[in-house]
C-alpha positions in Angstrom: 42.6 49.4 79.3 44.7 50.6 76.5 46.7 53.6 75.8 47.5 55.9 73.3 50.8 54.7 71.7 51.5 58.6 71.5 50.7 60.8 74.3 49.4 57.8 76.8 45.7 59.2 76.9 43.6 55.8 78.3 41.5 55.0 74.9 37.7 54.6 74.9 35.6 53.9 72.4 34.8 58.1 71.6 38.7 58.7 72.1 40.1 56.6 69.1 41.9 58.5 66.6 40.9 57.7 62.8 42.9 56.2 60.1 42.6 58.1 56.2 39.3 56.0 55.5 37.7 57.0 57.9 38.0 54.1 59.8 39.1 53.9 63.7 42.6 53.5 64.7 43.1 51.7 67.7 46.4 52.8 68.6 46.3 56.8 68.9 43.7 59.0 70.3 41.7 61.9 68.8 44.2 64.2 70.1 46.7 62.9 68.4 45.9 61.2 65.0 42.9 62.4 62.7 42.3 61.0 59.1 45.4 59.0 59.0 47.9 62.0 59.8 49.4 62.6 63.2 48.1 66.3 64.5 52.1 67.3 66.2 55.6 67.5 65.5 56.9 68.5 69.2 59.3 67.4 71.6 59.0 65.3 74.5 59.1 68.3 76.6 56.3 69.9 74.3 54.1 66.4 74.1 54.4 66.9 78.0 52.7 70.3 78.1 50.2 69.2 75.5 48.6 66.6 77.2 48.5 68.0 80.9 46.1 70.1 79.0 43.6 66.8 78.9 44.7 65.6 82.8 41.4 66.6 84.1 39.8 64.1 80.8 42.4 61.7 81.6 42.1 61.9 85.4 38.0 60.7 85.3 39.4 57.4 83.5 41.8 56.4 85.8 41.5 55.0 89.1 43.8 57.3 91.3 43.7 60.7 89.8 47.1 62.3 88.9 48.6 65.8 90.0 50.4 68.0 87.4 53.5 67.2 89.0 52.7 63.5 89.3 52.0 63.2 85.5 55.1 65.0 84.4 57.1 62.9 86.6 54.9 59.8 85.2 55.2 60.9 81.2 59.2 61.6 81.5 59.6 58.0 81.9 56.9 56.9 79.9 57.8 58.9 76.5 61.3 57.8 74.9 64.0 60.3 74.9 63.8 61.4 71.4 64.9 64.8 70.3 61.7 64.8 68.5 58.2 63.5 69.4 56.1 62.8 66.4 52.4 62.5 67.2 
C-alpha cells in the first residue's frame, strides 16, 4: 500500500490528490494536494492535528486500527522535524 508523501493517509484509488491538469497524482492525497497546489502551510504539530481529523478514514484502511495517542506518537516520528510543514 502506498502513502501520502505528506500527511501519511494510506492512498486508494478515490484518495489520490490531482495534479493542475486534472490528472491524478500519485504521491499526495485529496486532503492534501488539489489541482496541482498543496491545500496547507502548517507545522508538524499542526499537520498532526489535521489528520487525526481523518483517523477514523484512515483507521478502516489499516490492518490494526490506531488510537489518538498511538498515531500522534506514530506521525512524530514519521513527519521530519521541519519548522514548517508544507502540504
Amino acid at each position: 500500500m502506498k502513502f501520502c508523501q505528506s500527511c501519511g493517509m494510506p492512498l486508494t484509488d478515490e484518495l489520490l490528490g490531482t495534479n493542475a491538469d486534472g490528472s491524478k497524482n500519485e504521491d499526495y492525497c485529496i486532503f492534501c494536494y488539489k489541482d496541482g497546489e498543496f491545500l496547507q502551510d502548517v507545522t508538524m504539530e499542526g499537520m498532526i492535528d489535521h489528520c487525526v481529523k481523518y483517523l477514523d478514514e484512515m483507521n478502516q484502511m489499516m490492518p490494526k486500527p490506531m488510537t489518538e495517542a498511538e498515531y500522534r506518537q506514530m506521525a512524530s516520528a514519521f513527519f521530519p522535524k521541519l519548522k514548517r510543514w508544507r502540504t
